[in-house]
KELUMMI-256695 format. One record per residue (C-alpha): residue number from 0; residue in one letter; x, y, z. Coordinates in steps of 0.25 Angstrom, whole numbers. Example, Ala and Ser with C-alpha at 12.3 -4.5 7.8 and 13.67 -1.06 7.14 Angstrom:
KELUMMI-256695
<markol><n>0</n><res>A</res><x>49</x><y>-18</y><z>31</z></markol>
<markol><n>1</n><res>S</res><x>55</x><y>-4</y><z>29</z></markol>
end
This chain:
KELUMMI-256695
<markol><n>0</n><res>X</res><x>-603</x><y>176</y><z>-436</z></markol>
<markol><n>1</n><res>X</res><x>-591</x><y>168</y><z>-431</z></markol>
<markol><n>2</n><res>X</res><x>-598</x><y>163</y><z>-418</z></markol>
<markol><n>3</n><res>X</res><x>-611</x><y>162</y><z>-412</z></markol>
<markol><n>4</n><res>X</res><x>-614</x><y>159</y><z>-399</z></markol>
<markol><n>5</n><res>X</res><x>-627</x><y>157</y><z>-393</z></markol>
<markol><n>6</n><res>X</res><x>-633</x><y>150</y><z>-382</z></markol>
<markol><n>7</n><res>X</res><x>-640</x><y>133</y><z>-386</z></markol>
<markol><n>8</n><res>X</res><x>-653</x><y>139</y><z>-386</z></markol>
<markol><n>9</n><res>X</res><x>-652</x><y>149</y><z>-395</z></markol>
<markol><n>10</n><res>X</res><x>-643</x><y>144</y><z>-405</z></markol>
<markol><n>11</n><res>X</res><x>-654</x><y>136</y><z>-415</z></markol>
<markol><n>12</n><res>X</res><x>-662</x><y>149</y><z>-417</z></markol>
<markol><n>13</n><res>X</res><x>-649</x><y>159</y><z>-417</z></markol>
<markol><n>14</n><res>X</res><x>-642</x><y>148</y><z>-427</z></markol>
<markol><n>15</n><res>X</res><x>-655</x><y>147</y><z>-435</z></markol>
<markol><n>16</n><res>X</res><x>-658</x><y>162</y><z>-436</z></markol>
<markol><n>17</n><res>X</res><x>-645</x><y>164</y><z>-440</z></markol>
<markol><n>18</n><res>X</res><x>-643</x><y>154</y><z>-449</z></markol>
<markol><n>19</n><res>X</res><x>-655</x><y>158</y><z>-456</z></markol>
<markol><n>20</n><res>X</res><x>-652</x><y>172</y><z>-458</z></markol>
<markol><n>21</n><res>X</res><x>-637</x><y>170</y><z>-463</z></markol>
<markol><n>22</n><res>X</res><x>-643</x><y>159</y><z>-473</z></markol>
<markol><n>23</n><res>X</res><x>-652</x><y>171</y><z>-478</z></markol>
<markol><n>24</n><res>X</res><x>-644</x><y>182</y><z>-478</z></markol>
<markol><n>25</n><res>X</res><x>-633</x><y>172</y><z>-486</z></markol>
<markol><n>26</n><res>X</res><x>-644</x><y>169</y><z>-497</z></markol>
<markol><n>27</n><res>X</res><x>-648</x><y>183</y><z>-498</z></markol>
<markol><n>28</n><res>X</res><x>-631</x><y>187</y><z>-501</z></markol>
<markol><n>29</n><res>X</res><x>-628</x><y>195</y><z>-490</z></markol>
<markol><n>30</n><res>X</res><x>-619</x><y>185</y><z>-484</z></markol>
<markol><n>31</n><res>X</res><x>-609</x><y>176</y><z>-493</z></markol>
<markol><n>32</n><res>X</res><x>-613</x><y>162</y><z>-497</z></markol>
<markol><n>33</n><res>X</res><x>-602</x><y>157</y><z>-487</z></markol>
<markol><n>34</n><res>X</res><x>-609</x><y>163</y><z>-475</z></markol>
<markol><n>35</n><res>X</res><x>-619</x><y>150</y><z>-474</z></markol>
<markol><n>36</n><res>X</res><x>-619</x><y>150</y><z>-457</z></markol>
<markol><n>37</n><res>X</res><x>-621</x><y>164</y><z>-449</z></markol>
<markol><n>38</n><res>X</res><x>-610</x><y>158</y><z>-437</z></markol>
<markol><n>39</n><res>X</res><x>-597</x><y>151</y><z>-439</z></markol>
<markol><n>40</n><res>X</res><x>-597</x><y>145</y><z>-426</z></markol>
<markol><n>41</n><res>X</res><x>-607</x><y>143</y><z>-416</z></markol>
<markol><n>42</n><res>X</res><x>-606</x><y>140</y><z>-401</z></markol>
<markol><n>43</n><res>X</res><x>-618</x><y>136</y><z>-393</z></markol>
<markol><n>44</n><res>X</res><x>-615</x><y>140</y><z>-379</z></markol>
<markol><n>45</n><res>X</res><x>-622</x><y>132</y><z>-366</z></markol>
<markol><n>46</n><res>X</res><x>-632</x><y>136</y><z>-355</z></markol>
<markol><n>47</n><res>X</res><x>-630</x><y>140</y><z>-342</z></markol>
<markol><n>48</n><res>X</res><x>-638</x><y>128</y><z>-334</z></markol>
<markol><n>49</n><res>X</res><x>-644</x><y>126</y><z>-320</z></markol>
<markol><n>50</n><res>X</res><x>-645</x><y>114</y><z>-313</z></markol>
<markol><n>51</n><res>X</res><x>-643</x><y>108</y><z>-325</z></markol>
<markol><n>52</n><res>X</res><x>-654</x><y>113</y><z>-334</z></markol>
<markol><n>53</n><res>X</res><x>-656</x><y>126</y><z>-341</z></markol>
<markol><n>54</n><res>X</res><x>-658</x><y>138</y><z>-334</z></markol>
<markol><n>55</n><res>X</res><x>-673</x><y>142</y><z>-333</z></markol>
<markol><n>56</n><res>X</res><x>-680</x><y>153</y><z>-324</z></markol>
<markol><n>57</n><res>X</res><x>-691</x><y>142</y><z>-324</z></markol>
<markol><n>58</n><res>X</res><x>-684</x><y>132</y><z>-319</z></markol>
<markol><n>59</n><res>X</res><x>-677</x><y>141</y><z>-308</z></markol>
<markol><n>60</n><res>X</res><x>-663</x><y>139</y><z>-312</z></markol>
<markol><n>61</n><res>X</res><x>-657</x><y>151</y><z>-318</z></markol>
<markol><n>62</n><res>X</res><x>-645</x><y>158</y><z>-313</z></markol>
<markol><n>63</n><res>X</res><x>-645</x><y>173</y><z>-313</z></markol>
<markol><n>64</n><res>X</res><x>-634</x><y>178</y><z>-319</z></markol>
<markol><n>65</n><res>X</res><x>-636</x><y>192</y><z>-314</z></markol>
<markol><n>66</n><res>X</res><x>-635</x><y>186</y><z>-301</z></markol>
<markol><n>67</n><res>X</res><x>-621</x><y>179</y><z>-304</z></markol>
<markol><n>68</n><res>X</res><x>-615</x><y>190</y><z>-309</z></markol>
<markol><n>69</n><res>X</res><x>-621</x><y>201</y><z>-296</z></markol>
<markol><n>70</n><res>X</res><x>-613</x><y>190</y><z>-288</z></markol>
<markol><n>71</n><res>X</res><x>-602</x><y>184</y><z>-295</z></markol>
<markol><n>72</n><res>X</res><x>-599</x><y>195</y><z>-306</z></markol>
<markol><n>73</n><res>X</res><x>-602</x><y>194</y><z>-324</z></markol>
<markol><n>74</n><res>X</res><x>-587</x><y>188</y><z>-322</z></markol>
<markol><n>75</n><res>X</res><x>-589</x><y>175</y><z>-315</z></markol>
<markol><n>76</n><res>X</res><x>-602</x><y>172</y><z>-320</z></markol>
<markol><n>77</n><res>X</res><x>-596</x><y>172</y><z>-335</z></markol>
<markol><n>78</n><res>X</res><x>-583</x><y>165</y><z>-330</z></markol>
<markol><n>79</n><res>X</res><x>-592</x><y>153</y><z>-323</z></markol>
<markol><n>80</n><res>X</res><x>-601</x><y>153</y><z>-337</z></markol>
<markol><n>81</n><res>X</res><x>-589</x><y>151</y><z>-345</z></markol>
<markol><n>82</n><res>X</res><x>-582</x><y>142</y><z>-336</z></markol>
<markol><n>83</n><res>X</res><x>-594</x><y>132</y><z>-332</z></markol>
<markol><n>84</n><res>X</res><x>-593</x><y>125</y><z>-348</z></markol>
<markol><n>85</n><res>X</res><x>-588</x><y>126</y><z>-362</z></markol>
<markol><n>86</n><res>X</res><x>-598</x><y>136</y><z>-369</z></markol>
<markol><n>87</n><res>X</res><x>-605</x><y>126</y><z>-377</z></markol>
<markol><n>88</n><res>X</res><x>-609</x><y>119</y><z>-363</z></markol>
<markol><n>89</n><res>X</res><x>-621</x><y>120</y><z>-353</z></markol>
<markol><n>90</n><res>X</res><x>-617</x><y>123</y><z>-340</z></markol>
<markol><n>91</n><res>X</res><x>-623</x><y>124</y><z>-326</z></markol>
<markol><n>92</n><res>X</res><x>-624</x><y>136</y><z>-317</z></markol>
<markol><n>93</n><res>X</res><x>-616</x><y>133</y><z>-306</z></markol>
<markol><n>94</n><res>X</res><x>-613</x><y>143</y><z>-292</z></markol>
<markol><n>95</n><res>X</res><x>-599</x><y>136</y><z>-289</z></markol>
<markol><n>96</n><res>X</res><x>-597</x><y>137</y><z>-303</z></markol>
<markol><n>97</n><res>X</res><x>-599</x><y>152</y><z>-302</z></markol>
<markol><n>98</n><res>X</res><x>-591</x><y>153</y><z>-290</z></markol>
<markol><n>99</n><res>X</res><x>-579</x><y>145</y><z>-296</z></markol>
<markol><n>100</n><res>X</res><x>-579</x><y>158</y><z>-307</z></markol>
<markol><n>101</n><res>X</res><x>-577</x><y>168</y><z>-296</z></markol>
<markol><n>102</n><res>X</res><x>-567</x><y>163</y><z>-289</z></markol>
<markol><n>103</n><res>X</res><x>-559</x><y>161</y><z>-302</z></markol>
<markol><n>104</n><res>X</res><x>-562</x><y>175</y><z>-304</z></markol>
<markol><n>105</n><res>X</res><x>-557</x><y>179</y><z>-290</z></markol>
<markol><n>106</n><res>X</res><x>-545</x><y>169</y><z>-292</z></markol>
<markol><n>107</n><res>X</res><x>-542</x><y>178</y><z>-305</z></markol>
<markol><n>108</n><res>X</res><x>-543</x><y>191</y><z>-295</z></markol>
<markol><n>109</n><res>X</res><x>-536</x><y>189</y><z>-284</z></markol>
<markol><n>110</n><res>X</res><x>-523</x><y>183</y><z>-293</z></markol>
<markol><n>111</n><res>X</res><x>-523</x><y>195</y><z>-300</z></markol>
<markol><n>112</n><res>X</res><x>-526</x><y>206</y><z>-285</z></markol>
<markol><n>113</n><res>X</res><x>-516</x><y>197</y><z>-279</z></markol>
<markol><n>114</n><res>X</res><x>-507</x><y>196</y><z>-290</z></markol>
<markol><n>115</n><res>X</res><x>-508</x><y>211</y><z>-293</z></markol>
<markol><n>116</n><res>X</res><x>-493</x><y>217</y><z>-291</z></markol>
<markol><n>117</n><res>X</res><x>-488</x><y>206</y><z>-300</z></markol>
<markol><n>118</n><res>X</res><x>-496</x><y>209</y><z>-311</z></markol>
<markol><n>119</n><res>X</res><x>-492</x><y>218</y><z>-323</z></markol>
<markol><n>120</n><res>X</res><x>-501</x><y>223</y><z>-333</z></markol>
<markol><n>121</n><res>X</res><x>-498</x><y>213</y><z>-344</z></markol>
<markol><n>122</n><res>X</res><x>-506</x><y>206</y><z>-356</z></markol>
<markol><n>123</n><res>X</res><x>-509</x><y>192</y><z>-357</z></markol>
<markol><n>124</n><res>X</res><x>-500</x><y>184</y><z>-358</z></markol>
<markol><n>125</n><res>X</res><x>-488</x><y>194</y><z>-358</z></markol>
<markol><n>126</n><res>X</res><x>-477</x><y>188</y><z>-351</z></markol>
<markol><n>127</n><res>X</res><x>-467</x><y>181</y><z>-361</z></markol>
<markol><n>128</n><res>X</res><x>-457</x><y>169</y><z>-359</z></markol>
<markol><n>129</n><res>X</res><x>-446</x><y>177</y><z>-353</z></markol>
<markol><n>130</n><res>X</res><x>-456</x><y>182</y><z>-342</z></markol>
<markol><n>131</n><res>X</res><x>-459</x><y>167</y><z>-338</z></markol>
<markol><n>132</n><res>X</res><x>-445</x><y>165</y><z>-331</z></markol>
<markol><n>133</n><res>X</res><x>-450</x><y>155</y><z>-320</z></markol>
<markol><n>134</n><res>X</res><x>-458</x><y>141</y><z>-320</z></markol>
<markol><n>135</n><res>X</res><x>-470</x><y>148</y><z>-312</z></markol>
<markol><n>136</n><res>X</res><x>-470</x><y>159</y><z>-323</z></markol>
<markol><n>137</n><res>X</res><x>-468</x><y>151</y><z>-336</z></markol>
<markol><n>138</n><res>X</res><x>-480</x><y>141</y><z>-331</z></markol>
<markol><n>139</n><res>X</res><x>-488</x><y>152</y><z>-327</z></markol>
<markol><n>140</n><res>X</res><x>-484</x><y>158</y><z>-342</z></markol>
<markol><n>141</n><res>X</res><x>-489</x><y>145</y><z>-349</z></markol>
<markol><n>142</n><res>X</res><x>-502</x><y>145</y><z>-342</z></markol>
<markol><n>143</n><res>X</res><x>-506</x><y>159</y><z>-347</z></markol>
<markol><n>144</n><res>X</res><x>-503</x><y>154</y><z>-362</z></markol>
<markol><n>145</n><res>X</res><x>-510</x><y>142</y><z>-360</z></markol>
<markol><n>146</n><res>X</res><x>-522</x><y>148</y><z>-354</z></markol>
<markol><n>147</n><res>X</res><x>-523</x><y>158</y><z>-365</z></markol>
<markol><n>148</n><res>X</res><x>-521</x><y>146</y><z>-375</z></markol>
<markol><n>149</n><res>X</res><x>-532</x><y>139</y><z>-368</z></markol>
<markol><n>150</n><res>X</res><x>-542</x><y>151</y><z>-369</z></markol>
<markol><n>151</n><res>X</res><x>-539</x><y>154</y><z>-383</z></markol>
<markol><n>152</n><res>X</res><x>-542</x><y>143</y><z>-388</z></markol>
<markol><n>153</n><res>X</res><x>-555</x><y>138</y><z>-379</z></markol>
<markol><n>154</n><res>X</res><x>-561</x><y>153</y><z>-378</z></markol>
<markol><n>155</n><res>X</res><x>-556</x><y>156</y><z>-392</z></markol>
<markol><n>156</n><res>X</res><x>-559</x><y>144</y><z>-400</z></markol>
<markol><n>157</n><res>X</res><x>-567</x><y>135</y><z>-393</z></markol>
<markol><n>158</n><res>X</res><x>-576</x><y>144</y><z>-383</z></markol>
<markol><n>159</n><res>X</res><x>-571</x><y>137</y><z>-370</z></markol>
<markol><n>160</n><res>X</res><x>-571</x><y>147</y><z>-360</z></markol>
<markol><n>161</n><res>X</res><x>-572</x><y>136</y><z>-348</z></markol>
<markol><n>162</n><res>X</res><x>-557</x><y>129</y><z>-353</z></markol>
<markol><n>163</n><res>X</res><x>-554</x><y>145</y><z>-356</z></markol>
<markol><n>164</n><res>X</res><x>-556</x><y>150</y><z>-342</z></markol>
<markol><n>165</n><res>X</res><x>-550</x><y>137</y><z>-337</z></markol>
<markol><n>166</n><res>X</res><x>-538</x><y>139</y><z>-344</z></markol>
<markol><n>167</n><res>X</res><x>-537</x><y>154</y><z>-336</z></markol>
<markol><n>168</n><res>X</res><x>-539</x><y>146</y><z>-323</z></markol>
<markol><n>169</n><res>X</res><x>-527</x><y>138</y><z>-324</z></markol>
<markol><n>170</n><res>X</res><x>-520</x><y>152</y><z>-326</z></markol>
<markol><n>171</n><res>X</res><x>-524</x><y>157</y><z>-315</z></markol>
<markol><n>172</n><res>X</res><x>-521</x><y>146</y><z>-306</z></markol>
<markol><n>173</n><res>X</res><x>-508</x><y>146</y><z>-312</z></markol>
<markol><n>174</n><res>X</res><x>-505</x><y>159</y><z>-308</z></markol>
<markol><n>175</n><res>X</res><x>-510</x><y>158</y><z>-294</z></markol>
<markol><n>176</n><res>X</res><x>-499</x><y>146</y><z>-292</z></markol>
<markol><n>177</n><res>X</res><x>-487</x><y>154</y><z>-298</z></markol>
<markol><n>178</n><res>X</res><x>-490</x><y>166</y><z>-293</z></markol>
<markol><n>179</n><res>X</res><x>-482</x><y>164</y><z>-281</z></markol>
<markol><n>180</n><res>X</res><x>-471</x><y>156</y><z>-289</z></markol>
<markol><n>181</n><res>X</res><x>-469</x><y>170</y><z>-297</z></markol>
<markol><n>182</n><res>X</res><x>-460</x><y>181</y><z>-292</z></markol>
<markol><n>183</n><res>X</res><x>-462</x><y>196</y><z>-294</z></markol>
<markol><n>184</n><res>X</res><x>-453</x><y>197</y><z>-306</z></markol>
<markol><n>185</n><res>X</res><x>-458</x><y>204</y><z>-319</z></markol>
<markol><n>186</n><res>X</res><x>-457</x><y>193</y><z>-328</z></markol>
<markol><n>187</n><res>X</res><x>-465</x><y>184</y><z>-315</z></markol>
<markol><n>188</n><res>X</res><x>-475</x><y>197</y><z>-315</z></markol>
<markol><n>189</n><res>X</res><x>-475</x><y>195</y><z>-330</z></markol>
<markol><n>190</n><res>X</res><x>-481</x><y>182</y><z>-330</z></markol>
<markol><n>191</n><res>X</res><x>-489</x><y>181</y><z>-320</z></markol>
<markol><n>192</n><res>X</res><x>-495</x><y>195</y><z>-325</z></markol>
<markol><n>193</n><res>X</res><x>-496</x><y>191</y><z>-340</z></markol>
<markol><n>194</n><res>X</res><x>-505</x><y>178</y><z>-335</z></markol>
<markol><n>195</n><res>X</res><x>-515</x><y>186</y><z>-324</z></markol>
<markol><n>196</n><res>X</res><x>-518</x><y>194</y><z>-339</z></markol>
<markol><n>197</n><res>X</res><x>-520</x><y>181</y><z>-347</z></markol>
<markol><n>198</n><res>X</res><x>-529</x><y>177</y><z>-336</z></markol>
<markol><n>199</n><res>X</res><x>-536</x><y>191</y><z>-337</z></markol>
<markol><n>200</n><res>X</res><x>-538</x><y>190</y><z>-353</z></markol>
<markol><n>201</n><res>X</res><x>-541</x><y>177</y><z>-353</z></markol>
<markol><n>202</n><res>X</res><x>-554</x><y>179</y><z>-344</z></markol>
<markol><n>203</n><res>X</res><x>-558</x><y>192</y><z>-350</z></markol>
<markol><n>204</n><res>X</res><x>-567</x><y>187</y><z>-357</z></markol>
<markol><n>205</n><res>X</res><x>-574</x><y>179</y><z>-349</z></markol>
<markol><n>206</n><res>X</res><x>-572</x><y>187</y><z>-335</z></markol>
<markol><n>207</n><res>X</res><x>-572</x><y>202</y><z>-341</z></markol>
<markol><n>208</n><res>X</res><x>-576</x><y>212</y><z>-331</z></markol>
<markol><n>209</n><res>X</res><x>-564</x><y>206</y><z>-321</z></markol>
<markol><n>210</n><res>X</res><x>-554</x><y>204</y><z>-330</z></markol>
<markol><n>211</n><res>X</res><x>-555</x><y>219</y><z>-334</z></markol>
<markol><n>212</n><res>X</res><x>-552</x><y>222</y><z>-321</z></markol>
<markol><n>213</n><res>X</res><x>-541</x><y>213</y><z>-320</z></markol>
<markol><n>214</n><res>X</res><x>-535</x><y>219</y><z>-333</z></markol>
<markol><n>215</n><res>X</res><x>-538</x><y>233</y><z>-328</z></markol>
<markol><n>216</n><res>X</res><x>-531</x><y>231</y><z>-315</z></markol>
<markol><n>217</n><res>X</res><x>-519</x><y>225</y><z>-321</z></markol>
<markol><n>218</n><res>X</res><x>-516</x><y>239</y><z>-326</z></markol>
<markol><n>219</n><res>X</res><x>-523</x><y>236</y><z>-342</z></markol>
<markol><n>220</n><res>X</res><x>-527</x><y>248</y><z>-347</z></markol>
<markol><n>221</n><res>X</res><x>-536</x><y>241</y><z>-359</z></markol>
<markol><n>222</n><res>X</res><x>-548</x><y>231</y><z>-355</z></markol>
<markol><n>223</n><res>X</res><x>-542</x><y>216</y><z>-356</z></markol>
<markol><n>224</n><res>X</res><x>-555</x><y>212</y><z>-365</z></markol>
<markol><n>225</n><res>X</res><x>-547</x><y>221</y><z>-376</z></markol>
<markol><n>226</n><res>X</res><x>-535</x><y>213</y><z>-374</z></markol>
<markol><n>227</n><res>X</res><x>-530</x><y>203</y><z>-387</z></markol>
<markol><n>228</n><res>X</res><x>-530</x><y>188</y><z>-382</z></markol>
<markol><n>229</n><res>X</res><x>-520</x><y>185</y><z>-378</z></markol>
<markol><n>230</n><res>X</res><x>-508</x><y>174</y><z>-386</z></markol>
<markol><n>231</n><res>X</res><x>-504</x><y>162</y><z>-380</z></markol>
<markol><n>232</n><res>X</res><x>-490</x><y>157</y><z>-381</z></markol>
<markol><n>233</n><res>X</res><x>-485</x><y>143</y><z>-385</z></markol>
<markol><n>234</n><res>X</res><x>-472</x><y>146</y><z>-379</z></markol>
<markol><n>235</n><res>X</res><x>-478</x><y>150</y><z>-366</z></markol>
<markol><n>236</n><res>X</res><x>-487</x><y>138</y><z>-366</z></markol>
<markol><n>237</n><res>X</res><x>-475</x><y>127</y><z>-364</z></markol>
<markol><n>238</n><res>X</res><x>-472</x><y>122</y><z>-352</z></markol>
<markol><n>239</n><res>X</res><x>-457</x><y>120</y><z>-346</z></markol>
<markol><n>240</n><res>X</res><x>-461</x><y>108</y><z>-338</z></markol>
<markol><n>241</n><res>X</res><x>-469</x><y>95</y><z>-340</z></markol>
<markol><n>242</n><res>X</res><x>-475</x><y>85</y><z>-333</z></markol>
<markol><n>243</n><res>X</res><x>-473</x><y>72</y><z>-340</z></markol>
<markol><n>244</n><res>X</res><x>-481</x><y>60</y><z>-335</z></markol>
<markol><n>245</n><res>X</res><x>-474</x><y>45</y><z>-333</z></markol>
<markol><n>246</n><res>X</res><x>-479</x><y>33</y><z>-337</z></markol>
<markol><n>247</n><res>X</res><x>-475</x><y>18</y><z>-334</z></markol>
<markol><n>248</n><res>X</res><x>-484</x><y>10</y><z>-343</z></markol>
<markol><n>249</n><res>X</res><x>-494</x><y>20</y><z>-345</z></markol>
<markol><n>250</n><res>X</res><x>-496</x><y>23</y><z>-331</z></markol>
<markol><n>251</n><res>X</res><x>-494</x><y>37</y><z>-324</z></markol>
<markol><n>252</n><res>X</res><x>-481</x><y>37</y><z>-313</z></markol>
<markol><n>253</n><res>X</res><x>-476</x><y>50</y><z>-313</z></markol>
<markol><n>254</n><res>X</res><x>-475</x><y>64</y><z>-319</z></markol>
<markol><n>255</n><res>X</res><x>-462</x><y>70</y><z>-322</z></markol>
<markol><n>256</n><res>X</res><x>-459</x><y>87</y><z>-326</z></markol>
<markol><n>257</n><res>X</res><x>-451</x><y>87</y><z>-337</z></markol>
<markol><n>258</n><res>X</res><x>-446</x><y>100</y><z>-344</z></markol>
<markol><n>259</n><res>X</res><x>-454</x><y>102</y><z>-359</z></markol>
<markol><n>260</n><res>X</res><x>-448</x><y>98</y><z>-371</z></markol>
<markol><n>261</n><res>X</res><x>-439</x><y>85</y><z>-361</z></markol>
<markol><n>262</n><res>X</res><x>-437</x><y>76</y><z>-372</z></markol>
<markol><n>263</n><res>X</res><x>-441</x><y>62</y><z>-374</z></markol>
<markol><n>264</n><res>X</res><x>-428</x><y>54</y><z>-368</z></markol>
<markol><n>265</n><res>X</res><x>-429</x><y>63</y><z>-355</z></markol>
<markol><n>266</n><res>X</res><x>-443</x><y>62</y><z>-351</z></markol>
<markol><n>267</n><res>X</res><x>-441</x><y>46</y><z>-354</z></markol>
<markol><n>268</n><res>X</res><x>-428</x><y>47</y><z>-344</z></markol>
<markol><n>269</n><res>X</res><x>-436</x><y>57</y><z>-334</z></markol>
<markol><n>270</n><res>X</res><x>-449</x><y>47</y><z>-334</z></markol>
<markol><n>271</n><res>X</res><x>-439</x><y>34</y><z>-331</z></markol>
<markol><n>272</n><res>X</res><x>-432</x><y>40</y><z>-322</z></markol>
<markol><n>273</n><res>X</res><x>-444</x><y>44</y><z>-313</z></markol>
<markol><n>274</n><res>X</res><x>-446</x><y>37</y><z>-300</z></markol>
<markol><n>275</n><res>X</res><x>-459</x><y>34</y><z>-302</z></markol>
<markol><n>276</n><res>X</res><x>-458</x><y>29</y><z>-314</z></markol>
<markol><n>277</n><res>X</res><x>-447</x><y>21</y><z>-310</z></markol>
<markol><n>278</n><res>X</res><x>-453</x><y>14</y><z>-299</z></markol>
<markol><n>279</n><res>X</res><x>-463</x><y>9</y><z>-307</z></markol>
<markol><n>280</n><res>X</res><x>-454</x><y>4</y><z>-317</z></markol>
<markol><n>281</n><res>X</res><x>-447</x><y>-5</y><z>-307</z></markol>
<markol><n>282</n><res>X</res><x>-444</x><y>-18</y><z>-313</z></markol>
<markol><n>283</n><res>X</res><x>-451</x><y>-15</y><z>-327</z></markol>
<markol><n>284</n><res>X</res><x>-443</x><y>-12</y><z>-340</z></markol>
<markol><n>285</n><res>X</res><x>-445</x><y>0</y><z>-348</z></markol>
<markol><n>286</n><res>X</res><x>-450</x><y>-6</y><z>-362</z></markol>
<markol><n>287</n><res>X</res><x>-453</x><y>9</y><z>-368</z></markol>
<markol><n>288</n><res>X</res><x>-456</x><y>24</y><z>-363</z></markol>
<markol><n>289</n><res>X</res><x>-463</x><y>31</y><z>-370</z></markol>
<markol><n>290</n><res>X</res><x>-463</x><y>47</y><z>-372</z></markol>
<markol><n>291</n><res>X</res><x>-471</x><y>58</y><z>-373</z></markol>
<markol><n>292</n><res>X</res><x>-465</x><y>71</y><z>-373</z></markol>
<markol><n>293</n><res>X</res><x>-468</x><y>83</y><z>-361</z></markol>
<markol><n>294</n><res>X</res><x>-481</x><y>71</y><z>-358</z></markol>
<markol><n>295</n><res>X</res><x>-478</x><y>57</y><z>-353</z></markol>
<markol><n>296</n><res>X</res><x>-467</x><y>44</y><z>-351</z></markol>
<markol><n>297</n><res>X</res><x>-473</x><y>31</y><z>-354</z></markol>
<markol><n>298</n><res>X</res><x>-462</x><y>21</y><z>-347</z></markol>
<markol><n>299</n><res>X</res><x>-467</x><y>7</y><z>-354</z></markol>
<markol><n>300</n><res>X</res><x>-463</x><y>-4</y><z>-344</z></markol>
<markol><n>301</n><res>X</res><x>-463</x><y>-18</y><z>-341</z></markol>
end
C-alpha cells in the first residue's frame, strides 16, 4: 500500500499484524524480496478530546456525532474536525468551534445566492491573464492560484487539511471585498466566477454534499468530485504591487507600495525620500543603505 492511516490506537496491532503477514508471505515467494514493509507511509491521525481527556461513555464526556450532524449537517461536522488541528494532532470538541464551521459554510452560500447573475458556469481556475484587466481582478486572480497552491501541497503532500481549508478562507474573504469593486463585464464575470469554482473544488472534498449543490446549481452537468484538480499558475501568483518596509538602523518607520520588479537604486531613492524616514534622519549621516529587493530598506545612520 502507499498510505495507511489509522487512528493511535490501533496502529501497533494493525502495523504489527501487517508487518507480520508481509514478512511471511515475502519469505514464502509470493511477494518480491524488495517488498520488506506492507506501507510506504504511514500517518497516525489524533483523537477527538473532551474537556481535555479521551472520550469515554464512562466518564460522561462523549459527543454524539449523530446529534451534530441532525443539527448542523455531515458537512460542518467534517469541515470543524478538519479545521480544529493537523491530522496527526489531538483535538478538543468544541460548540463555538462547530459553530465557526457553519457560518463559514453559510458565508460560502450566500456569496454565491447573492452573487448568482454574475456567475457563469466555469471550471477552476478558468479565467486567464487577459480576463484580469483591473487591480481588484488580478488580485483576486492571484488569491485563487495561491490557494490552489497552498492546498496542493498541504492536502496533497503533507495532510494539512486545517492550513488547506485556511488557505480557501482567505479566498473567500477576498472575494467578499472585491465584489463590489468588480463590474458586470465578461472578463469581471470571468474572474470572479472562475474563483467561486476553485473555492467549490477546493472544498469538495471536505464539504461534499453542499458543494455538489453548489456545482449543480452553477449549471455543471457532471458531479465536481469527478472534476481534475485543478493547476495553479506561477504567472498568476505575482503580484503587481508590494509593500516594502523601511528601516533606520534597524528599526521600523514606515512601509511604502512599490511596483515588483522596482530595482534596487529606486526603492533606495523611494525609502530616502519618505517623510518618515526623513524625519528620523534629521541631523544623522547616512553611512550605508542596505537593499532587499520587493522586502525592505535598511538606512544605516549616525
Amino acid at each position: 500500500m502507499d498510505q495507511y492511516i489509522g487512528g493511535v490506537e490501533h496502529a501497533i496491532l494493525h502495523l504489527l499484524y501487517s508487518r507480520f503477514f508481509t514478512k511471511v508471505l515475502r519469505d514464502l515467494g509470493f511477494f518480491p524480496a524488495e517488498l520488506d514493509e506492507p506501507f510506504r507511509n504511514l500517518l497516525t491521525q489524533g483523537m477527538v478530546l473532551k474537556d481535555g481527556g479521551k472520550m469515554s461513555k464512562s466518564k460522561g464526556n462523549v459527543v454524539d456525532p449523530t446529534t451534530m450532524i441532525k443539527k448542523y449537517g455531515a458537512d460542518t461536522v467534517r469541515l470543524f474536525c478538519l479545521f480544529a488541528a493537523p491530522a496527526e494532532r489531538d483535538f478538543d470538541w468544541s460548540d463555538s468551534g462547530i459553530e465557526g464551521a457553519s457560518r463559514f459554510i453559510g458565508r460560502v452560500w450566500r456569496l454565491f445566492t447573492e452573487e448568482r447573475e454574475r456567475l457563469l458556469p466555469l471550471k477552476a481556475c478558468a479565467a486567464t491573464g487577459q480576463d484580469a484587466v483591473s487591480p481588484e481582478a488580478r488580485e483576486l486572480r492571484r488569491r485563487e492560484h495561491l490557494a490552489v497552491k497552498k492546498a496542493r501541497e498541504d492536502m496533497g503532500d503533507r495532510f494539512q487539511f486545517n492550513t488547506a481549508i485556511a488557505a480557501v478562507m482567505e479566498l473567500v474573504n477576498t472575494m467578499y471585498l472585491s465584489r463590489d469593486k468588480l463590474g458586470m463585464s465578461q472578463a469581471d464575470r470571468c474572474v470572479f466566477s472562475s474563483a467561486m469554482s476553485t473555492v467549490i473544488t477546493l472544498l469538495s472534498p471536505i464539504i461534499p454534499h453542499i458543494c455538489d449543490e453548489l456545482w449543480e446549481r452553477l449549471g455543471h452537468k457532471t458531479p465536481v468530485s469527478e472534476e481534475l484538480w485543478p493547476d495553479w499558475s506561477q504567472e498568476a501568483t505575482a503580484q503587481d504591487m508590494l509593500t516594502v518596509a523601511l528601516q533606520v538602523n534597524g528599526k521600523l518607520r514606515g512601509t511604502v507600495e512599490i511596483p515588483a520588479g522596482t530595482d534596487k537604486a529606486t526603492m533606495e531613492a523611494t525609502a530616502l525620500a519618505d517623510n518618515s524616514v526623513q524625519r528620523h534622519l534629521a541631523g544623522l549621516t547616512v553611512r550605508k543603505v542596505v537593499v532587499v529587493p520587493g522586502k525592505l530598506v535598511n538606512i544605516v545612520a549616525n
